[in-house]
Structure formats: C-alpha cells, structure tokens
C-alpha positions in Angstrom: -7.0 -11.5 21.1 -8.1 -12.2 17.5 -9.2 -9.0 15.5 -9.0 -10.8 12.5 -12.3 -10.2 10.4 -13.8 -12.9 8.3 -15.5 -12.2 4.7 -18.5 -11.4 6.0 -17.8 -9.0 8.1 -15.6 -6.9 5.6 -18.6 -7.5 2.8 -20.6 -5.9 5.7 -18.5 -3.3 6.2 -18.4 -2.2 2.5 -22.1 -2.2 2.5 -22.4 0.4 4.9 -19.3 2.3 3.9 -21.8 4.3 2.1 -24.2 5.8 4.8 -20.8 7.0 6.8 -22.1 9.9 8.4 -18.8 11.6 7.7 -19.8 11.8 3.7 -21.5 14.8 2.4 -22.3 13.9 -1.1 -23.5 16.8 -3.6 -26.8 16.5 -4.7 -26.7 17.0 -8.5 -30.7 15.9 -9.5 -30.7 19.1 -10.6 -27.9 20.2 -12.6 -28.5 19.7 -16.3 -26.3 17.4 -18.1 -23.2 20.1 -18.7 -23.5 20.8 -15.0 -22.8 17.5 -14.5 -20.4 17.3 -16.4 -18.6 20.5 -15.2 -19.0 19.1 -12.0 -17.1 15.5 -12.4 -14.3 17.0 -14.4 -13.9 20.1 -11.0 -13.8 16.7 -9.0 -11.6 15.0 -11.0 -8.9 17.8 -11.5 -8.4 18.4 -8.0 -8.4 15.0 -6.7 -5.3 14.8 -9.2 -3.6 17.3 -7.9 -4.4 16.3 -4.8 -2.5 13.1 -5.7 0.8 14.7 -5.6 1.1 14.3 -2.0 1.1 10.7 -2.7 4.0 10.6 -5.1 6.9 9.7 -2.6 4.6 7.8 0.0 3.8 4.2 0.8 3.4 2.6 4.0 7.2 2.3 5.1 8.5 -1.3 6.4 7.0 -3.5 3.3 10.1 -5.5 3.3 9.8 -6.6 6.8 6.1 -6.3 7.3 5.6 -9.2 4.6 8.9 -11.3 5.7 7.0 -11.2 9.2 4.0 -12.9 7.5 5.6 -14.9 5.4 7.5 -16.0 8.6 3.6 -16.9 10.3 2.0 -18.2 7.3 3.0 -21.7 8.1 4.2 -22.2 4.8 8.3 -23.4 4.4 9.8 -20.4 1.8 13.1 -21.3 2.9 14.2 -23.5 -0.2 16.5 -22.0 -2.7 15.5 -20.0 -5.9 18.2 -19.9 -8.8 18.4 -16.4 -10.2 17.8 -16.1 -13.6 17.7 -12.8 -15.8 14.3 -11.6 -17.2 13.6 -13.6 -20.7 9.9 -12.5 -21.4 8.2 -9.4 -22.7 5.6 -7.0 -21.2 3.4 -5.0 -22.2 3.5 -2.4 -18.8 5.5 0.1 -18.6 7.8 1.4 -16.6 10.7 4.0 -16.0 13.9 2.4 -17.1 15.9 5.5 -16.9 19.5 5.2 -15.7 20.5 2.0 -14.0 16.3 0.5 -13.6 16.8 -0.8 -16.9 18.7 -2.8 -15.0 17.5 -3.3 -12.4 14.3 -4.7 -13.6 15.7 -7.3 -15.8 18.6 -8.5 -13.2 18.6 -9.4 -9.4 19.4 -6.5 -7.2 19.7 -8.6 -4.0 22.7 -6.8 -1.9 22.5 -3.8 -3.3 22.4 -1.1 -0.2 22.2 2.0 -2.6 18.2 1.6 -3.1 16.6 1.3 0.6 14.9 -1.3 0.1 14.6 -1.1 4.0 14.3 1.7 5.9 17.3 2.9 7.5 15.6 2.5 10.9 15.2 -0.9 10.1 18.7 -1.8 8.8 19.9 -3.1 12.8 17.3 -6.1 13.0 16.3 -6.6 9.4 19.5 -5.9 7.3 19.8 -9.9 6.2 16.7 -9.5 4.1 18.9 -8.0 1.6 21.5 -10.3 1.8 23.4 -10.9 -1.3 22.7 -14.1 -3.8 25.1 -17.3 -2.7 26.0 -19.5 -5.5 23.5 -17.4 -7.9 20.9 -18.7 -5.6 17.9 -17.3 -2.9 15.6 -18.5 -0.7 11.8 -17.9 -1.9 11.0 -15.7 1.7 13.5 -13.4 0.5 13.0 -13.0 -3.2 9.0 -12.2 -2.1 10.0 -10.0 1.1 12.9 -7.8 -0.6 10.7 -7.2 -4.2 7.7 -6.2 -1.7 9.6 -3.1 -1.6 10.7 -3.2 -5.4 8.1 -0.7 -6.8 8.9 2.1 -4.9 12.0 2.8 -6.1 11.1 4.7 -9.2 10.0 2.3 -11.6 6.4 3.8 -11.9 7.9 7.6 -12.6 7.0 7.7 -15.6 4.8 10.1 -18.2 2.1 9.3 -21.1 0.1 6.5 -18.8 -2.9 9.2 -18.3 -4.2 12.2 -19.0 -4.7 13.0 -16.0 -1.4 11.9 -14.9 0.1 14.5 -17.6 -2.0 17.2 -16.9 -2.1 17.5 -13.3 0.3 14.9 -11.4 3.5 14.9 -13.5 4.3 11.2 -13.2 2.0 8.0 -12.5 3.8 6.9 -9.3 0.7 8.2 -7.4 -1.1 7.0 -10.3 -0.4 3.5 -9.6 0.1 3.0 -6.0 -3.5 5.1 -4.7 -7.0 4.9 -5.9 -8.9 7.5 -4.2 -12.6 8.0 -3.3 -14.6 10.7 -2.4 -18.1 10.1 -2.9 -18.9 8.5 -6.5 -15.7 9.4 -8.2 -12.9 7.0 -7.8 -10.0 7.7 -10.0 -6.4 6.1 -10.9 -5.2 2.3 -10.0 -3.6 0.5 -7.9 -5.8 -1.9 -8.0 -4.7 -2.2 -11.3 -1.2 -2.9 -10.8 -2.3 -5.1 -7.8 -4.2 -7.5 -10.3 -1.6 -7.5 -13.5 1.2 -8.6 -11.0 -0.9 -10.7 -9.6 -2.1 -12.8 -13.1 1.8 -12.3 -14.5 3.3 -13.9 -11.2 0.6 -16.9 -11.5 1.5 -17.1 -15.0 5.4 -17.4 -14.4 4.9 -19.8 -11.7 2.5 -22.4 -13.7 5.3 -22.2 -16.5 8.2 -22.9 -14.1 9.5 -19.5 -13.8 9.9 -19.7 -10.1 11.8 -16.8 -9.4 9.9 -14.2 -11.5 6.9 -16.0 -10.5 8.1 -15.0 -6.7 9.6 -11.6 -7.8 5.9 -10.2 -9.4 4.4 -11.9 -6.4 6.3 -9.5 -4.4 5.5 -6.7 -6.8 1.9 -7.3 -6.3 2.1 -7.5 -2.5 3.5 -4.1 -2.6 0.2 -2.0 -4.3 -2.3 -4.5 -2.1 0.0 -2.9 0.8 -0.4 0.3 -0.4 -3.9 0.2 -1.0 -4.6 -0.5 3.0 -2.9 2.3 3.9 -6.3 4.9 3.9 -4.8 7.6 3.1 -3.6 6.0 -0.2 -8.1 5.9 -0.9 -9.2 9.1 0.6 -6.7 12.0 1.5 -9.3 14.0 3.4 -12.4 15.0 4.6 -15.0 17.0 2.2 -14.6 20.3 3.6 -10.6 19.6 3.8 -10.6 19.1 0.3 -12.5 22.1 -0.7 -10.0 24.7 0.6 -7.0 22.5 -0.1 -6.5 24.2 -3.2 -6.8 27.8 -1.7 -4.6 27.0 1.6 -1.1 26.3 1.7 -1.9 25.3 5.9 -4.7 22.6 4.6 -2.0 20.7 2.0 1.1 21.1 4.5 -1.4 19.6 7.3 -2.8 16.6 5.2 0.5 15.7 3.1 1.9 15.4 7.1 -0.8 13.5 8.1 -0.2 11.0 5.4 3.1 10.7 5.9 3.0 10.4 9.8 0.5 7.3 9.4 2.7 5.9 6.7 5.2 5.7 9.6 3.5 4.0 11.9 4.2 0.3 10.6 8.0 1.2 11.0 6.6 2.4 14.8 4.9 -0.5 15.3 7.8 -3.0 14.5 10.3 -1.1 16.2 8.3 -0.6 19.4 5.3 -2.8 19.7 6.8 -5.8 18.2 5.1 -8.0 20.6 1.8 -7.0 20.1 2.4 -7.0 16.1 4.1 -10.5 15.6 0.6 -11.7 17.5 -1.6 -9.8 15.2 0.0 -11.1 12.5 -0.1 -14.6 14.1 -3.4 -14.9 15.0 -4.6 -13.6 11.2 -6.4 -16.5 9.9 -6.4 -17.0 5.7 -9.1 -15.0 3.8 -9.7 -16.2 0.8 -12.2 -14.3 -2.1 -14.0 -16.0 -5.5 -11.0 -13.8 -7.6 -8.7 -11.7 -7.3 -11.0 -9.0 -9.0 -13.0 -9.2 -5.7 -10.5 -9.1 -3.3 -8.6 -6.4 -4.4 -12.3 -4.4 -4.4 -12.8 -5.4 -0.9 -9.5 -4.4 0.7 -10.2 -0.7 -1.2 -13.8 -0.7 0.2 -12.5 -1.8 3.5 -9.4 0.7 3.8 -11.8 3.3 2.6 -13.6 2.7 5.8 -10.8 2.9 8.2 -9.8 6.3 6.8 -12.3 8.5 9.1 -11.7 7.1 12.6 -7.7 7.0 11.6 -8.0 10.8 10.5 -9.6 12.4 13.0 -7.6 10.5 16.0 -4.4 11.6 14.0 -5.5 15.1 14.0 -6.3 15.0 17.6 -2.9 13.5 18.7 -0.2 15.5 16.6 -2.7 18.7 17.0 0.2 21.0 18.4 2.5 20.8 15.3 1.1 18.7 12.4 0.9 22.0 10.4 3.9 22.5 10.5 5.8 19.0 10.3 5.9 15.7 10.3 5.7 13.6 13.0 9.1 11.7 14.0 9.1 8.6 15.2 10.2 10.2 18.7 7.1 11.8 18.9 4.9 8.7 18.3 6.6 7.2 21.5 6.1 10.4 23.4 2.3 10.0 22.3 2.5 6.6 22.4 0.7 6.8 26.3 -2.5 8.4 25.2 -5.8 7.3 24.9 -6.3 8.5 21.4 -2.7 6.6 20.6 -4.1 3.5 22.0 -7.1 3.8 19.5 -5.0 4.7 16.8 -3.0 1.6 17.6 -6.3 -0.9 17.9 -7.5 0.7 14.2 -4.3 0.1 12.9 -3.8 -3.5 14.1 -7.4 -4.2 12.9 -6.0 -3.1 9.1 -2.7 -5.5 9.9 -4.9 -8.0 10.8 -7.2 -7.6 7.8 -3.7 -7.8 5.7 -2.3 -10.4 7.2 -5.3 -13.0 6.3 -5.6 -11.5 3.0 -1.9 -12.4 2.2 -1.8 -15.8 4.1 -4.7 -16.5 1.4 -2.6 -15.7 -1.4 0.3 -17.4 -0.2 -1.6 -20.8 -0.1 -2.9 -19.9 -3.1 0.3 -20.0 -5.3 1.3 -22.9 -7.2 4.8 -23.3 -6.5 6.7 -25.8 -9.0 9.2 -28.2 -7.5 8.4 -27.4 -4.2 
C-alpha cells in the first residue's frame, strides 16, 4: 500500500499541528513585558540544555537509507565522478581539528576508521565505502557515503552561538535539531539543510560535479535528521518541566531518543521487505523552494513526535529508565500491537522522506550527464 502523502496533505497537517491536544501552551496575556521576557529566556535556557542529549544522535543508517532511494529514484547515478580536492572557499565553519582538516578538503572514500556505516550494517552494505578506482566514483556513492559525512565531528565546534557557548558546549546539536515547544523554536538544522543545499546547486551549475554531489550528500544528512521527531521536540510539557530536577526524566528521554534513532537500522536489517516497498512506492514531492520545504518536513516531523512518543514509552516501559533499547529487544517487541503502530508511524515518515528526496534528486542539474 501507498502511504505516501501528497503536499496537501502535509500543508494540512502543519495547519493543525497547532491545536494538538497534547500542547499546553502558557498563557502570558498577563505577564508584563519583563515577565515575558523572563519567561522566553527560562524557555530558552533549558531547551539548550536540553539539547545535549542530541549531541551524539542522528537517525543511524543514513548511508544506506539514501543509497536505497537513490537505488528507487529511477534516476542512473551509476556513471563515474573524478575526485578532485576542494578548490573554493567558505564561509561556514567547521571543526578541522586533527585529521578533518583533511578530511573535508580530500576524498575519504575507503576509509573504515570513521563509521560511516554502522557496524551492524557493514555485512550487506560494506561496498558503499568502497575505495576510489582510477581516482574515480560513481555519483550513488559519493551522495550515499557523504549522507553520513556530518556526523563525524565536523559540526563540534564553539563560538557559533551563544546559546551554544553557554549551555550546549559545542553546536553539533546546534546544527543537526531545531526544537519546538510551543512558540519558541530555537537552533538550525534547517539552516545547514538550506546552505548545502544552495552551495551543492551552485557547484553543480559551475561543473563541479563531485563537490556539487558531495554537499548534496551533506544536505541530505540534516533533512534526515530533521525527520527524526525527536531531533524537533524532545518531550512532552510536563517531561520537560522536571527534566532539570530529575536525573530518571533525562536518563528516560535521552534513551528514548536514542532507541528511535535505531529503528532505521531495525527496519533495514529486519523488515527490509516492507521498507524497500515504502521507499518504492514514494512518489516525488516537489515544494515552490527549498525555504518551504525544509519548513514543511520540520512542521510535519513535529507532528509525528506525539504518537511516536507515547507508543515508545508504552513498549520499552519495563527498562527504558534504565537503558537503551538493543536492537534484540526491538525484535522481541517487534510482535506487539503497539510495535506494529510504531512501525506504520515510522514508515509514514520514510515515506514522507523518500518523496521529498526523489524531488530533489530530479531536481539537480547534473553537467555531463
């Protein structure tokens, strides 16, 4: 079955998004102006520290996740890519401490040392980092492999934020989440989502077809990461008042986070079947700009986070307290109902993804190709 959505039906979506009965909004008519402002800056300084238990996570499996749609997109990636070494300034920055200097001016193709796919991965999917032959690649790879690029520590980095400094320590959560909890939505990966985007359209009208590719990838990676909810809402209201106060409350929600950013590895390990045909049957989505679609997919992931929560909570119930779900205990859960719906939810975000990258990918100007 299709559960691909169309445009409508996400722009839908976002509309109501708002009237969730799961939000509990403060009403501030009556707080005088310093109230107010007491009141954003509270919500801002513990939504940053909340932030921290974003700092190592992402939704596991981006290398393989977007070689599977590249793989259905119906577009041929297969021709070769020579290799060339960076030759163009930016004004981003990143961490280029030890050998990611390196690494972000040079191919790293081959390189085994920076798990670029997780080890539970490596059996079926190894070849994605196969090594450059005669200095050359083929496009599926270059896109697929540097899907996984930005998590390898190129956004630890200080003086990006205030906030960052103050509370978080480095901007990797910084620039892979963008959390919402009521009115306030603070730091950007939507913002690293759109300059990849504009510098890998750049690159590619020029002729720089393997950069072009490379930030293409790099882009792919923090609209990934902005469909996992938990990367746009790390709790409920009341969950997020005592998280401060209770070590039980952050150990519960920085496992719950990381047990859903496990389930795309689940998924293509043991429901491959079922996946491959989500991921088939996703239909291009295209938007007026990037601006818009990048706004959409937060809107919509924001959505998803409530249902995905609470069935989450329900299922690990007995130990999520105390640790993190293994991917043995997904199968061992894998036969009840509230798996099944936590399955259907997540296959209707995969879906959602899917089209949205098939849209890109037939967007992309690709020079003598």
């Amino acid at each position: 079955k299709d559960i691909g959505f169309n445009m409508v039906n996400i722009s839908n979506k976002t509309r109501k998004i708002e009237n969730l009965k799961h939000e509990k909004i403060l009403n501030c008519k009556n707080l005088t102006e310093s109230e107010d402002r007491r009141v954003m800056f509270t919500k801002v300084c513990t939504l940053s520290i909340l932030l921290i238990q974003v700092l190592l996570l992402s939704w596991s499996g981006h290398s393989v996740y977007t070689y599977l749609v590249l793989k259905s997109s119906g577009i041929d990636f297969d021709f070769l890519v020579e290799i060339f070494p960076k030759d163009f300034q930016e004004n981003r920055l990143y961490n280029n401490s030890g050998n990611l200097i390196r690494y972000l001016s040079e191919d790293i193709a081959g390189n085994k040392n920076l798990n670029l796919i997780e080890k539970a991965l490596l059996g079926k999917y190894e070849f994605i980092n196969s090594p450059p032959i005669d200095n050359k690649l083929p496009a599926w790879q270059i896109i697929s492999l540097y899907s996984a690029f930005p998590d390898i520590g190129i956004d630890y980095l200080r003086n990006v934020s205030w906030i960052q400094d103050v509370f978080v320590g480095d901007s990797q959560g910084l620039r892979h989440g963008k959390i919402k909890i009521g009115p306030v939505e603070i730091f950007e990966a939507d913002v690293s989502f759109l300059y990849f985007i504009k510098k890998s359209r750049e690159l590619l009208k020029s002729g720089n077809l393997y950069w072009g590719l490379r930030f293409f990838g790099y882009a792919l990676h923090y609209l990934q990461d902005l469909m996992q909810p938990y990367h746009v809402r790390p709790g409920t209201v009341s969950e997020l008042f005592v998280y401060p106060f209770d070590e039980g409350m952050r150990k519960k929600l920085r496992n719950l986070h990381t047990a859903y950013d496990r389930m795309m590895i689940y998924l293509i390990l043991n429901d491959r079947e079922i996946l491959l045909k989500t991921i088939n049957h996703a239909k291009p989505l295209y938007f007026r700009s990037d601006e818009e679609l990048i706004t959409e997919l937060f809107m919509y992931s924001y959505s998803k986070f409530f249902k995905i929560h609470e069935l989450q909570k329900i299922i690990f119930s007995n130990f999520i307290e105390k640790r993190v779900p293994s991917l043995e205990d997904f199968a061992e859960k894998s036969k009840t109902k509230e798996f099944e719906e936590l399955k259907k939810e997540t296959y209707e975000i995969v879906s959602i993804m899917s089209s949205v990258i098939k849209g890109l990918l037939l967007s992309l100007q690709l020079p003598y190709h």
